[in-house]
N, C-alpha and C positions, 0 to 999 in steps of 0.2 A: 283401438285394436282389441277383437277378443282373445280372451282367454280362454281356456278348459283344462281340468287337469284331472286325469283318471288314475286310479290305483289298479296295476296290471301285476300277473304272475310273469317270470320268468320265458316259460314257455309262449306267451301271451307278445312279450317285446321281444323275442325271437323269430316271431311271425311275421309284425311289423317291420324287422329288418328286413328282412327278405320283402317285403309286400313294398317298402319303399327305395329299396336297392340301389335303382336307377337317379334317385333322389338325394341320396344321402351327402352328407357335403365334409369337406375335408377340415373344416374348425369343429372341435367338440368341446362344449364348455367342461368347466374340471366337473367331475363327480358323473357324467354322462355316458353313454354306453354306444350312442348314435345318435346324429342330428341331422334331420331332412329337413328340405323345404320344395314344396308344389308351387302352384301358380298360384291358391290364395291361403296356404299355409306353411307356418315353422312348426315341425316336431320334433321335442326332446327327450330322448326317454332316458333315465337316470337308473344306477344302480340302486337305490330304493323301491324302485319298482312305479318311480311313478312316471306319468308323460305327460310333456306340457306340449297343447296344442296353441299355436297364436297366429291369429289373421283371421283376415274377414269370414274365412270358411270352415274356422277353428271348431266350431260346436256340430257340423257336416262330419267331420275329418272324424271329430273322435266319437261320433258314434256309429263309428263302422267297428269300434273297440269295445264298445259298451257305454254305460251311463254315467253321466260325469256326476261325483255325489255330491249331496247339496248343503249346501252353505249355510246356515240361517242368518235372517236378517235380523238385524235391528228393528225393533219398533219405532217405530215416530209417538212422539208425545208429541203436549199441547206445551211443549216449551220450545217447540222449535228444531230439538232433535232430528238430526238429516236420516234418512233407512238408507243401512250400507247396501250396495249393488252384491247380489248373489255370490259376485268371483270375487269379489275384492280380495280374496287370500291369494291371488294366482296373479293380479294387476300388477303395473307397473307401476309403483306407487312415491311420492314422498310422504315419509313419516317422522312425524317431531315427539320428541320428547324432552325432561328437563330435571335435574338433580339438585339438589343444596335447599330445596324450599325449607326445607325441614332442620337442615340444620344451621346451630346456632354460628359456629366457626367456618369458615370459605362461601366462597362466591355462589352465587345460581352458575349453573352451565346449561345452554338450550342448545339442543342437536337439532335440525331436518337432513335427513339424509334420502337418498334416491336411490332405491332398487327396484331393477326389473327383473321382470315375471322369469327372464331366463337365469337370472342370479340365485334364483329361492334355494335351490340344491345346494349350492356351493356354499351360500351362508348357511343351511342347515348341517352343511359338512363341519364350519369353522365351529360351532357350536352354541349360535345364535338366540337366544335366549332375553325373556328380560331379565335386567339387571339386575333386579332384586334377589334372581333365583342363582346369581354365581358370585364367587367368591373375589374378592379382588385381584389376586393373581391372575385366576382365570380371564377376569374383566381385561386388564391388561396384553395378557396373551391375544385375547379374539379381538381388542380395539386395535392391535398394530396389525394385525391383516386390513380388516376393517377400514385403515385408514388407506389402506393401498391398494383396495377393489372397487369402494363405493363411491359416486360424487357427494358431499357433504357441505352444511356449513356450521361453524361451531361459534356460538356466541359468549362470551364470561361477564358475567354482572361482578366486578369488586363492589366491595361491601362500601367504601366509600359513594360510590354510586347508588349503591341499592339504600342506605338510611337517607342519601341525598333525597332520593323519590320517595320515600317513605316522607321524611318532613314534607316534602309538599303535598301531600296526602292522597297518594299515589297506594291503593293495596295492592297486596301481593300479587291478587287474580290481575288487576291492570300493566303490573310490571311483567309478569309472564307472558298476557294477551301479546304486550308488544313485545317483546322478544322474541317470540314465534312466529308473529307475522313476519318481523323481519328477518330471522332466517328463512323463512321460504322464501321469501321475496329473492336472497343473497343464490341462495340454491336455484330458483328457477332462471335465477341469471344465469348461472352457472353453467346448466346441461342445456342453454342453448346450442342449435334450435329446437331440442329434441322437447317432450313435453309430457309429462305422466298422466297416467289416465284418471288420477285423480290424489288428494291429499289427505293422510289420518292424522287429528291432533290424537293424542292422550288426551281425554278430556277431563279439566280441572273445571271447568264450570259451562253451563247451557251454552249452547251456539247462542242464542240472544246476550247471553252477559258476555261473551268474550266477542261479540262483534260492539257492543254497546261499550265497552273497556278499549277498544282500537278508536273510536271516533275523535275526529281532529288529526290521524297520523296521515301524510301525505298521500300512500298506497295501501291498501287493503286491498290481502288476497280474499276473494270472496267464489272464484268460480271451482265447482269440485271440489268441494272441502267437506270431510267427514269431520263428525266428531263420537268415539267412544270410549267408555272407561275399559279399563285392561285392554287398550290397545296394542300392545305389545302382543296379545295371544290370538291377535286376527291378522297384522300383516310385519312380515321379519322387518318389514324399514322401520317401524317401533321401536322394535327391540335391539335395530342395529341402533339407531337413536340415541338408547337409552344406555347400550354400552359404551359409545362413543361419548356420551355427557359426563358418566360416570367416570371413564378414565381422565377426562379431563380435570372432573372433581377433583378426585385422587392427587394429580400432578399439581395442584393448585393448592390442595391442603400440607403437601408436603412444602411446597415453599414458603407456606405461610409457618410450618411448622420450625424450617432454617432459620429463617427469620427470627422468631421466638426464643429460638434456643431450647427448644423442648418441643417433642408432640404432641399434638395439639388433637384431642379426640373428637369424634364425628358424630353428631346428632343433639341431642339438646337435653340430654341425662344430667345426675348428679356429680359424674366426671366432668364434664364441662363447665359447669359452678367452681367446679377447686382449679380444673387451669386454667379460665378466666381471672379468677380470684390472684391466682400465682402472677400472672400476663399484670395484672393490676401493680401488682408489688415490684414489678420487675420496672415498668414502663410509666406508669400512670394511667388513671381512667381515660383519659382520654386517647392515646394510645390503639382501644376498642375500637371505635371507628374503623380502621384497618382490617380490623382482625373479624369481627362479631356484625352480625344484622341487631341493631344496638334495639328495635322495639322488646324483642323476645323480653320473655318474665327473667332470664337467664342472670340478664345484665344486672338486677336488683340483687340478685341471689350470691353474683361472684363478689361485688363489692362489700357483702358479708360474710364473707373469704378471704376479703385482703386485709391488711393492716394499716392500709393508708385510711 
């Protein structure tokens, strides 16, 4: 299905109401002003002033409104790098994202989630954003909408898992690879039979090493599949992605924190050498395993923390 989405004034989607009048339908998505549909299109036009045209005569439709503005593509390298299609910001897209690589204490969490082209408004209303750029209360606020607008699927790596695959010499880019396949694969079960117009990872490494990192797994998604970095700033399923892993994180670090007996801080600083080092005295080294992705330099660091 195509897309279009024009940036219109006021006066502009006042015209269109009236112009599609006889059209106009009595479901309005939230954040919408008026929603029509013709014989080979849907129009939305939203109180930001923007309108989304969709269906086979969606690029006819809205240049009777003006020019729809343009997108830049992606370059293609000689690594294999996919060129994103023009509208990809307006598509109906699943986008994956993934949290914890980085830190020393809790799980990875992998999001794919599925938003259509007619949701963009209404995530831009919740506050949609990557993760990076909101605070965790916030994170928490916008993933409990989140979790009750969008189809998703949410994968948790525990850390006994994740050193399990590490001993067998499993990197990090392979235990991700597959963790993202299979969530879309969980996701594309999911919103059967419906089927998005195409898939964005965040990219951690070239389409050739993260297809080259899936080989031997049973299913590999391979058709429509983008891959780019800062994905979260080209389509909102990213970024819902990226909130939804996030909060996950969050609820996962706080039970590893009960557990503990103390809070347990996030990322792989010198705070986390003294409450590994503490976790050590409490529990024993071994202990870790639960808690910590045990390669990090981290593990050396806190057992020159502890006193055992």
């Amino acid at each position: 299905m195509s897309n279009t989405v024009l940036q219109v004034s006021a006066e502009t989607i006042n015209k269109m109401k009236n112009f599609y009048h006889s059209s106009i339908t009595s479901t309005i998505p939230a954040g919408a002003i008026f929603a029509a549909k013709t014989a080979g299109c849907a129009i939305t036009a939203y109180r930001s002033g923007k309108v989304l045209f969709q269906g086979k005569e969606a690029r006819i439709e809205a240049a009777r409104w003006g020019s729809s503005p343009s997108i830049p593509t992606q370059k293609s390298s000689s690594t294999g790098t996919a060129v994103l299609p023009a509208n990809i910001s307006v598509m109906s897209l699943i986008g994956t994202d993934e949290v914890g690589t980085g830190d020393y204490f809790g799980p990875i969490t992998v999001v794919a989630s599925y938003v259509r082209g007619d949701q963009l408004e209404l995530l831009k209303e919740y506050g949609v954003k990557d993760s990076k750029n909101l605070t965790d209360p916030m994170i928490i606020i916008i993933a409990k909408k989140l979790l009750q607008t969008i189809p998703y699927s949410l994968l948790t790596l525990p850390n006994e898992k994740y050193n399990e695959r590490q001993g067998q010499g499993w990197s990090q880019g392979k235990i991700k690879a597959v963790l993202h396949n299979q969530a879309i694969l969980h996701l594309l079960e999911k919103i059967k039979p419906e089927q998005p117009e195409g898939i964005l990872i965040d990219q951690f490494a070239e389409k050739s090493i993260y297809y080259r990192h899936l080989q031997g797994q049973k299913k590999i998604v391979r058709d429509n599949v983008y891959f780019s970095t800062k994905a979260e700033g080209i389509h909102l399923s990213v970024a819902a992605a990226s909130i939804i892993a996030r909060y996950a994180f969050l609820r996962a670090m706080d039970q590893l924190s009960d557990e503990a007996g103390f809070q347990l801080p996030k990322g792989a600083g010198a705070k986390v050498d003294i409450a590994a080092g503490k976790l050590i005295n409490k529990m024993g080294a071994d202990a870790l395993n639960h808690y910590v992705k045990l390669h990090f330099a981290n593990t050396q660091k806190a057992k020159k923390h502890s006193s055992l």
